[in-house]
C-alpha positions in Angstrom: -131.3 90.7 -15.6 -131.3 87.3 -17.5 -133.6 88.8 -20.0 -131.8 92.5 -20.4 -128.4 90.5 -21.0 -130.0 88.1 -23.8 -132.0 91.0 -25.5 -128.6 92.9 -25.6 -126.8 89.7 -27.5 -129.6 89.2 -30.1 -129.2 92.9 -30.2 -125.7 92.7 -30.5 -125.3 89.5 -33.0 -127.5 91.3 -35.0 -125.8 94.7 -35.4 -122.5 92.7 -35.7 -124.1 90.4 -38.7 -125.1 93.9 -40.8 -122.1 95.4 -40.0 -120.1 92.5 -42.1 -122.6 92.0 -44.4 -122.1 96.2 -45.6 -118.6 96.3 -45.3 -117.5 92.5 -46.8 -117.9 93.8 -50.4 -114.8 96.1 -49.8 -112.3 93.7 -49.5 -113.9 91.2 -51.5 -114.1 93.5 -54.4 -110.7 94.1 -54.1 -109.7 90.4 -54.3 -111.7 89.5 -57.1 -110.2 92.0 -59.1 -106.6 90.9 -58.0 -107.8 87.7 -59.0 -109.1 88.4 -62.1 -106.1 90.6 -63.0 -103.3 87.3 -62.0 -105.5 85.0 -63.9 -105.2 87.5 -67.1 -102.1 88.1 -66.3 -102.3 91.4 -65.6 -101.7 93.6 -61.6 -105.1 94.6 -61.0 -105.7 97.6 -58.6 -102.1 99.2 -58.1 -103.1 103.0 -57.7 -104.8 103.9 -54.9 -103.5 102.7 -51.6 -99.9 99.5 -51.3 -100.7 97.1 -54.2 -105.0 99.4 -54.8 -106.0 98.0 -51.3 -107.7 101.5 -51.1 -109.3 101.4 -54.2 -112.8 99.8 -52.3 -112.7 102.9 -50.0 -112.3 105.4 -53.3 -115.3 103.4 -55.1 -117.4 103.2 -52.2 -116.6 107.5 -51.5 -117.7 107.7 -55.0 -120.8 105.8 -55.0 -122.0 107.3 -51.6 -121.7 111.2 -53.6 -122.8 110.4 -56.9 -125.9 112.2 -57.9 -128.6 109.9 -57.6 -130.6 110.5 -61.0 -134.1 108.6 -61.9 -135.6 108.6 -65.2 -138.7 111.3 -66.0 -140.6 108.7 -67.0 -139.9 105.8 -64.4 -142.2 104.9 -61.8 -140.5 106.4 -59.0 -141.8 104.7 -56.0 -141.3 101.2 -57.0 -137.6 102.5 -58.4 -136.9 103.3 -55.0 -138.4 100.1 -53.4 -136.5 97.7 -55.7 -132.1 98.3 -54.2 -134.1 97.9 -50.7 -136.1 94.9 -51.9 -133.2 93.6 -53.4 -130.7 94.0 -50.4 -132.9 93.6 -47.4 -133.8 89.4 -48.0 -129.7 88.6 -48.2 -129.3 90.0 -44.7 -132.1 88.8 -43.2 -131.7 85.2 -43.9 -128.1 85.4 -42.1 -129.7 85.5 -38.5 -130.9 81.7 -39.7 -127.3 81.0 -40.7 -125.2 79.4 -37.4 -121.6 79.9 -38.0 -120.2 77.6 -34.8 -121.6 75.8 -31.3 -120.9 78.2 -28.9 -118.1 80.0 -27.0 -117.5 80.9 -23.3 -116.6 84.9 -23.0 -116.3 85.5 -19.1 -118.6 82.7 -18.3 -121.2 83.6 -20.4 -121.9 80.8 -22.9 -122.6 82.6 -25.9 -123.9 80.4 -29.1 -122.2 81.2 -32.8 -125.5 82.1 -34.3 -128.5 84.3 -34.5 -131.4 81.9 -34.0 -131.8 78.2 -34.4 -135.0 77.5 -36.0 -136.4 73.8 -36.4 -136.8 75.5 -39.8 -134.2 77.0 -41.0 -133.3 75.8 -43.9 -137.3 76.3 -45.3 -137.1 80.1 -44.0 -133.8 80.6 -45.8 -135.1 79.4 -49.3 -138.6 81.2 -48.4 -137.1 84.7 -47.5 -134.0 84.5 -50.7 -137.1 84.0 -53.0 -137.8 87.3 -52.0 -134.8 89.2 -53.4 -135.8 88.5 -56.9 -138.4 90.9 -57.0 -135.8 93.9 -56.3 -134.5 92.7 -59.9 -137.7 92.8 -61.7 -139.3 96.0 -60.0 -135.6 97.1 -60.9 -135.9 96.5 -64.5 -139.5 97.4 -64.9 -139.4 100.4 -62.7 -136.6 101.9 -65.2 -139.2 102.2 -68.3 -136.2 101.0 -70.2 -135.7 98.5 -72.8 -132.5 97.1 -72.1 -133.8 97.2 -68.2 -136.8 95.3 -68.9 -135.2 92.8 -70.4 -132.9 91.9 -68.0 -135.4 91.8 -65.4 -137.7 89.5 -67.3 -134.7 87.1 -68.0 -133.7 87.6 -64.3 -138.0 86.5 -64.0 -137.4 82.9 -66.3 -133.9 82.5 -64.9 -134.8 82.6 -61.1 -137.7 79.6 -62.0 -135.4 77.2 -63.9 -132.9 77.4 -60.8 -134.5 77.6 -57.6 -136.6 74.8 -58.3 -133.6 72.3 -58.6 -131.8 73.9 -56.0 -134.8 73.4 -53.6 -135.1 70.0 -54.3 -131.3 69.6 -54.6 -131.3 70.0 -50.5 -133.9 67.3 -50.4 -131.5 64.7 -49.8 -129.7 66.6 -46.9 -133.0 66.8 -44.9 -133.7 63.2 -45.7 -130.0 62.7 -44.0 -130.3 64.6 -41.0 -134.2 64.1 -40.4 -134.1 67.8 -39.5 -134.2 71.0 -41.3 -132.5 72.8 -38.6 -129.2 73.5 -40.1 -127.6 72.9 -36.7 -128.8 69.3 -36.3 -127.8 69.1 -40.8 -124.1 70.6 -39.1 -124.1 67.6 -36.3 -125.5 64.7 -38.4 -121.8 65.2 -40.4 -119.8 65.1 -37.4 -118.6 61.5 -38.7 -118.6 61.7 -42.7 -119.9 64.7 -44.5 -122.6 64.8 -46.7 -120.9 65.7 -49.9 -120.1 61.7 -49.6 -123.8 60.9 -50.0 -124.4 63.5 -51.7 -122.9 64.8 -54.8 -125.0 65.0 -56.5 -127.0 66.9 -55.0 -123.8 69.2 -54.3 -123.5 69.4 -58.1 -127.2 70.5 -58.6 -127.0 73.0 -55.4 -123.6 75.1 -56.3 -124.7 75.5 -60.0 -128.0 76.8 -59.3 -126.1 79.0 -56.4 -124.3 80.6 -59.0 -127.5 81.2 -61.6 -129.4 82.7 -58.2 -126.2 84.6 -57.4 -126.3 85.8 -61.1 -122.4 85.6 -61.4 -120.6 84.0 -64.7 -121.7 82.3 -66.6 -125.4 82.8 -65.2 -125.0 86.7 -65.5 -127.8 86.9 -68.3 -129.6 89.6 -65.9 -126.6 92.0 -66.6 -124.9 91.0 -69.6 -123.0 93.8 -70.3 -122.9 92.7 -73.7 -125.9 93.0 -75.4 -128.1 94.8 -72.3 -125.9 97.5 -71.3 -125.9 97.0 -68.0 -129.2 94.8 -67.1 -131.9 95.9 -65.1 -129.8 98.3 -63.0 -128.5 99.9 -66.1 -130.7 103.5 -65.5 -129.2 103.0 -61.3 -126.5 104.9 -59.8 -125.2 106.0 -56.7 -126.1 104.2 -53.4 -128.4 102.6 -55.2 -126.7 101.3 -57.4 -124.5 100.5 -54.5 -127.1 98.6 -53.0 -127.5 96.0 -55.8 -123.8 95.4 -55.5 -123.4 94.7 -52.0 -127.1 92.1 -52.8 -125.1 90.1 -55.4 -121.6 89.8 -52.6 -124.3 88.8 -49.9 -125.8 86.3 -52.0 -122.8 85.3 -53.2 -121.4 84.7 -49.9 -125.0 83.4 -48.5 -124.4 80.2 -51.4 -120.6 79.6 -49.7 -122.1 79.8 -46.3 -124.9 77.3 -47.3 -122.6 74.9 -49.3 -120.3 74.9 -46.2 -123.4 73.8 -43.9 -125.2 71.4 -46.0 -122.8 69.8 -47.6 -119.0 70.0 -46.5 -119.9 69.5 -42.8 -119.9 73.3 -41.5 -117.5 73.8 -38.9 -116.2 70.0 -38.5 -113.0 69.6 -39.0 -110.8 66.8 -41.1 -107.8 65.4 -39.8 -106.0 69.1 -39.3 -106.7 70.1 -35.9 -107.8 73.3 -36.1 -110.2 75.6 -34.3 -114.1 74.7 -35.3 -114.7 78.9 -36.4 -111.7 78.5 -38.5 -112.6 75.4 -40.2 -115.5 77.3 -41.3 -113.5 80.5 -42.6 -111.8 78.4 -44.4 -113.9 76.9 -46.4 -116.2 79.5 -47.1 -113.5 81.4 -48.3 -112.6 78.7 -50.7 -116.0 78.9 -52.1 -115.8 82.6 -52.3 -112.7 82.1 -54.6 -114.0 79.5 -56.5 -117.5 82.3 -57.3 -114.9 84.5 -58.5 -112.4 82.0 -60.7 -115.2 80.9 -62.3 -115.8 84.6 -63.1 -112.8 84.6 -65.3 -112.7 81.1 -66.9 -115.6 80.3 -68.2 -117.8 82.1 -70.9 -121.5 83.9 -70.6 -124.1 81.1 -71.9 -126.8 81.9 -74.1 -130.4 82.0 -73.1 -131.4 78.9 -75.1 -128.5 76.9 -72.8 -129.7 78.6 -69.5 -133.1 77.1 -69.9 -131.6 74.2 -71.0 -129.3 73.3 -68.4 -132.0 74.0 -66.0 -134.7 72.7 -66.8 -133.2 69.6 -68.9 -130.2 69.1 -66.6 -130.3 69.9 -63.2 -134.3 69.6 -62.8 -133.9 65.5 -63.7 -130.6 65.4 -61.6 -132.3 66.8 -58.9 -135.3 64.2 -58.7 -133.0 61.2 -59.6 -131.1 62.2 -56.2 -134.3 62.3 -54.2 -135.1 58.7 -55.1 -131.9 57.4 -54.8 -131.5 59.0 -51.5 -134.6 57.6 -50.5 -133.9 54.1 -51.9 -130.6 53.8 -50.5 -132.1 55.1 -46.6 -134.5 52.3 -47.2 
């Protein structure tokens, strides 16, 4: 009976995880464009629905009966595999992610999280890796110009990034002497790790936002001088797909910024409940994604590589050996 009842809470955390994950870009498409419209001073959404709160239900009605057109001359299987390659690693990391302890529902203890692996945090930048090639089989699939090169950009731009923002982490792990991000959560029960480590925070939320391919890293898309990127020849629920990839990843980058480096769901001298601790500041990294949206300019190409390979790269190694100097 033991068994049935923890099969059906996997089951259940799981089903509850996708279910959020699909329907989070609704009302986070919704705020960003409220954002972006205050910050330009402008409404926003006003139409559809008290102050366009509707307007993510109309988009999304749209999408899901849009005719879903490929080119004659694409190649039509991996146009089809590349939405589903693109979507499918941002979910599956999340059953890695732990979002509290635990909580007592009719005296069953039921933990905040998925699974906690001893490796978490190697099986989260392992599986992420992954989505990248839903980009480039996106782009090439399309036998487009424009499409092509966005995914070969998206191809230089995911290298430059993920290497600093794999070794960025580097000085968490050294912290915690654990790459479970449970014991990374419990290890800043005292004094979070952005203290140690800001480095290495600096490094890490930068190359988030080049691997979540949002302003000013959006050289994938650049609407303009690539129409619109490698998913320019998409539509419908494909299309669709690719969207709801870049607010998982998005949010994935908050979630991870939270746990490694702001002390996940340990609080600071409010006292407030642990879960909402955690809201609470993944929702202000959520904003922050989307004010930097509307403040700051695309970069070139030449200043992509640059900043990545001449900036954060040296940062990155520079806050290993300090790190490991100063635990010494």
């Amino acid at each position: 009976m033991e068994l049935v009842v923890a099969l059906g809470l996997i089951v259940f955390k799981v089903a509850l995880l996708i279910a959020i994950l699909l329907l989070l870009p609704l009302p986070l498409t919704w705020l960003e464009r409220k954002i972006g419209g205050h910050i330009q001073q402008r409404m926003g959404p006003m139409r559809v629905g008290w102050h366009g709160l509707l307007q993510p239900v109309a988009d999304g009605i749209k999408l899901l009966t849009k005719e879903d057109h490929i080119p004659a001359e694409a190649d039509r299987f991996l146009f089809k595999l590349a939405p589903i390659l693109a979507l499918a690693p941002p979910f599956v990391v999340f059953v890695a992610i732990p979002f509290g302890e635990s909580v007592s529902v009719l005296g069953t203890e039921i933990t905040l999280y998925a699974s906690n692996m001893n490796v978490a945090l190697l099986f989260v930048f392992a599986v992420i890796g992954i989505e990248v090639y839903g980009v480039i089989f996106g782009g090439w699939a399309a036998n487009s110009k424009y499409a092509v090169l966005g995914s070969l950009r998206t191809c230089a731009q995911m290298i430059s990034y993920e290497i600093p923002m794999g070794f960025a982490v580097i000085g968490v792990v050294m912290l915690a002497q654990s790459m479970s991000l449970l014991d990374i959560v419990r290890a800043q029960a005292d004094v979070w790790n952005i203290v140690y480590q800001p480095i290495g925070f600096f490094v890490f939320f930068v190359a988030g936002l080049a691997k979540a391919q949002r302003i000013p890293f959006d050289l994938a898309e650049a609407e303009g001088d690539l129409g619109a990127g490698f998913h320019t020849e998409y539509s419908g629920i494909r299309f669709a797909f690719f969207m709801v990839s870049e607010y998982a990843i998005m949010l994935l980058v908050s979630v991870l910024s939270v746990v490694l480096f702001f002390g996940g769901w340990n609080g600071i001298l409010i006292p407030l409940p642990p879960f909402l601790w955690f809201l609470l500041k993944v929702a202000f990294f959520v904003y922050l994604f989307m004010w930097f949206r509307f403040t700051f300019p695309r970069y070139r190409y030449d200043q992509l590589m640059t900043i990545g390979w001449k900036v954060l790269l040296p940062l990155s190694l520079a806050n290993i050996i300090v790190t490991g100097v100063a635990l010494l």
